[in-house]
C-alpha positions as CSV (number, residue, x, y, z in Angstrom):
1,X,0.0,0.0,0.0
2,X,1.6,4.0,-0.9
3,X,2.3,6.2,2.0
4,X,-0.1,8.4,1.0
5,X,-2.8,5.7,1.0
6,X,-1.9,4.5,4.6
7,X,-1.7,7.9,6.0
8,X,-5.2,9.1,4.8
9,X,-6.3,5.9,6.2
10,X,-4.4,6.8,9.7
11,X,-5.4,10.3,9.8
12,X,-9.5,8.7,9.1
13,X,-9.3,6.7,11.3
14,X,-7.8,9.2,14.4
15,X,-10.6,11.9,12.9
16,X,-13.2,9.6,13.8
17,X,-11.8,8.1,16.9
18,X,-11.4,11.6,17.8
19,X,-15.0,12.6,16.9
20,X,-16.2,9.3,18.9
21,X,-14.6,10.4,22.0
22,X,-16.4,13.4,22.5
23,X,-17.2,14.3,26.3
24,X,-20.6,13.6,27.8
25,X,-22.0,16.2,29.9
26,X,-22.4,15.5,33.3
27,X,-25.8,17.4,34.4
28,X,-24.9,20.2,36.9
29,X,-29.1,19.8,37.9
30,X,-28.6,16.5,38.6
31,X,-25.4,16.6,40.7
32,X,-27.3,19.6,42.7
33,X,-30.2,17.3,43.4
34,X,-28.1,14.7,44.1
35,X,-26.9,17.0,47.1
36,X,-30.1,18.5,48.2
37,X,-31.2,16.3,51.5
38,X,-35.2,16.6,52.4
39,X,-33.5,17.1,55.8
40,X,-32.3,21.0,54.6
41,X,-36.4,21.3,53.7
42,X,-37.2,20.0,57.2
43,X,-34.2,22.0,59.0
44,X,-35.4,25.4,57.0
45,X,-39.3,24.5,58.1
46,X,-38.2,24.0,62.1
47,X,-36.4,27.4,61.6
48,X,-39.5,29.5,60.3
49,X,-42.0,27.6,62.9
50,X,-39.5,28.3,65.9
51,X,-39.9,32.3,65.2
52,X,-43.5,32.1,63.5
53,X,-46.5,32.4,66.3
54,X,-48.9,30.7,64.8
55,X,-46.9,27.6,64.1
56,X,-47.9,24.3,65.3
57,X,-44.9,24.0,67.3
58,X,-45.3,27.5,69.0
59,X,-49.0,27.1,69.6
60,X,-48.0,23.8,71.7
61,X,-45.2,25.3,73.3
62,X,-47.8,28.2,74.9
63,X,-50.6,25.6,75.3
64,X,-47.7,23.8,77.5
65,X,-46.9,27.1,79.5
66,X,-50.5,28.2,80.1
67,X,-51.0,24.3,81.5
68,X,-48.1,24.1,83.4
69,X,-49.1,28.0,84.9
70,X,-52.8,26.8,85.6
71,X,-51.1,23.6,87.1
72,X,-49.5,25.8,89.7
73,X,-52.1,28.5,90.3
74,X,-54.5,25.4,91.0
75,X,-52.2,23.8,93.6
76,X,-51.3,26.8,95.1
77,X,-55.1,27.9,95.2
78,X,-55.4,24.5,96.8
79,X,-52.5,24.4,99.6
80,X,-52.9,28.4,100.5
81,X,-57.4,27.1,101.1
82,X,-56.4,24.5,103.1
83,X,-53.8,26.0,105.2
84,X,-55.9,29.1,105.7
85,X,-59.2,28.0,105.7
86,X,-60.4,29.3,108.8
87,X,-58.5,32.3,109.4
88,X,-59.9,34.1,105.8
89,X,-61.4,37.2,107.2
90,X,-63.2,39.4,105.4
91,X,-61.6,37.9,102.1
92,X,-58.0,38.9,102.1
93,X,-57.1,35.5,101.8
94,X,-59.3,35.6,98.5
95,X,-57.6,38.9,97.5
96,X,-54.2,37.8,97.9
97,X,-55.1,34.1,95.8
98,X,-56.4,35.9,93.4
99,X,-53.5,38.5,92.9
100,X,-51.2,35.2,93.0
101,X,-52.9,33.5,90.6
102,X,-52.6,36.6,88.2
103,X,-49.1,36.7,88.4
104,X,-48.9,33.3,87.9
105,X,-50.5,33.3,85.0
106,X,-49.5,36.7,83.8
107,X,-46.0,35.3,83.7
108,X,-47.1,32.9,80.8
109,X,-46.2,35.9,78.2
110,X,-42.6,36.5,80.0
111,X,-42.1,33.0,79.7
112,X,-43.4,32.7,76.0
113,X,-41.2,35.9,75.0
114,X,-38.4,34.3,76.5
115,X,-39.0,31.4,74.7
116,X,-39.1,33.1,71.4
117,X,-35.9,34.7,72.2
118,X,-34.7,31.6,72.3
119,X,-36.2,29.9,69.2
120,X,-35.1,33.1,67.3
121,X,-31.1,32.2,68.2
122,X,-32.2,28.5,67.4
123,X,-33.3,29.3,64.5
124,X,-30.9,31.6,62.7
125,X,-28.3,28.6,63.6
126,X,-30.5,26.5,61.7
127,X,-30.8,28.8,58.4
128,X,-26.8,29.4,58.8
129,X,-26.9,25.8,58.4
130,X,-29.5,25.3,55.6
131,X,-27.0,28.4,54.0
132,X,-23.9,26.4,53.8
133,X,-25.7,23.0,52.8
134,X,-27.5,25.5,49.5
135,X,-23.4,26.9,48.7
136,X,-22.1,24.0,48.8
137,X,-24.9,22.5,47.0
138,X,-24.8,25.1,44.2
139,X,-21.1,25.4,44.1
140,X,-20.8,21.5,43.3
141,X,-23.7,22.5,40.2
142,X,-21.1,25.3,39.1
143,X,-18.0,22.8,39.4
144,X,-20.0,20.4,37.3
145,X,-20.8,23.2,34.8
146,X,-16.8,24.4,34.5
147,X,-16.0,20.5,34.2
148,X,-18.3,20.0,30.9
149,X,-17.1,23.7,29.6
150,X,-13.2,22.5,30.3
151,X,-13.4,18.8,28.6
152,X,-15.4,20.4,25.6
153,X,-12.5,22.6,25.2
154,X,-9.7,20.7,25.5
155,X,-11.9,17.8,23.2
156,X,-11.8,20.4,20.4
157,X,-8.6,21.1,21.1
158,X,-7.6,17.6,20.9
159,X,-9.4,17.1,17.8
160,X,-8.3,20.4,16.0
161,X,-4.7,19.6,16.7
162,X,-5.0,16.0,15.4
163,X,-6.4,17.3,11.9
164,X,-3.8,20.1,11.9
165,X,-1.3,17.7,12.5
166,X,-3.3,14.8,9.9
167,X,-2.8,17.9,7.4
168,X,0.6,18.7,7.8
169,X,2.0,15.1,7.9
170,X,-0.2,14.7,4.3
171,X,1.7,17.4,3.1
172,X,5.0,16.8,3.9
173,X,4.8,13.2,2.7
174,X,3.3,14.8,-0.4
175,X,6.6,17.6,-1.0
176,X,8.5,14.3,-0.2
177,X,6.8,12.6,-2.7
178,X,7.5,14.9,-5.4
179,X,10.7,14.4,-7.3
180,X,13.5,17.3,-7.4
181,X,15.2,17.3,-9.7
């Protein structure tokens, strides 16, 4: 077989190998959800209803207060009655129960703003957290994305180099082909 036979056959045959070997993309989307837990949806939910009022979770957290609050206004209506059951004259005992038991249960709404002062630290370290789980998240999506752009590139490199080089080895074996002389 001529040279010039077996090197167009070469230089077909690394164009299409070249051309076969082209890079799949990998799906930036699907790496990302790959990465996104349900747990962040859960942790970013906890951290609204921890600051939200009218939340499930808040609305049991005061029903728990107010119960534990009439708990203790109850008992103590119950002790101070017994222990001055006799002695009640002209109703200050009744006056002072009943000025207890106010500030027992006025101090369900010191209690609950405490608690939300509370849930509010709580739950910015839970949205710090759902924070650094979405970068990460995304910057693994944008890694992806600069992966596909950088083995395009150096794919059409590769194959633009091989059929430069495919040319230039069919030319100089066709000057060296041609007699001098």
């Amino acid at each position: 077989m001529e040279p010039m036979t077996m090197m167009a056959i070469g230089a077909g045959v690394s164009a299409i190998g070249g051309l076969l070997s082209k890079p799949k993309d990998i799906d930036p989307n699907k790496v990302m959800s790959m990465m996104h837990s349900p747990y962040q949806d859960q942790m970013l939910q906890r951290s609204k209803d921890l600051i939200d009022p009218q939340s499930g979770l808040m609305r049991n957290q005061l029903n728990m207060l107010r119960g534990k609050n009439t708990d203790t206004t109850e008992s103590t209506w119950r002790q101070v009655g017994r222990e001055f059951a006799d002695s009640d004259e002209s109703g200050i005992m009744k006056a002072w129960k009943d000025k207890f038991a106010n500030k027992i249960i006025g101090s369900t709404g010191q209690e609950y703003g405490n608690l939300l002062a509370n849930n509010m630290q709580q739950s910015t370290g839970l949205l710090g957290q759902v924070g650094q789980m979405d970068v990460n998240t995304r910057t693994a999506g944008a890694s992806t994305y600069a992966a596909n752009v950088t083995n395009k590139n150096q794919w059409s490199a590769g194959i633009g180099s091989g059929i430069m080089n495919m040319g230039s080895s069919m030319v100089g074996q066709g000057v060296g082909a041609i007699p001098l002389g």
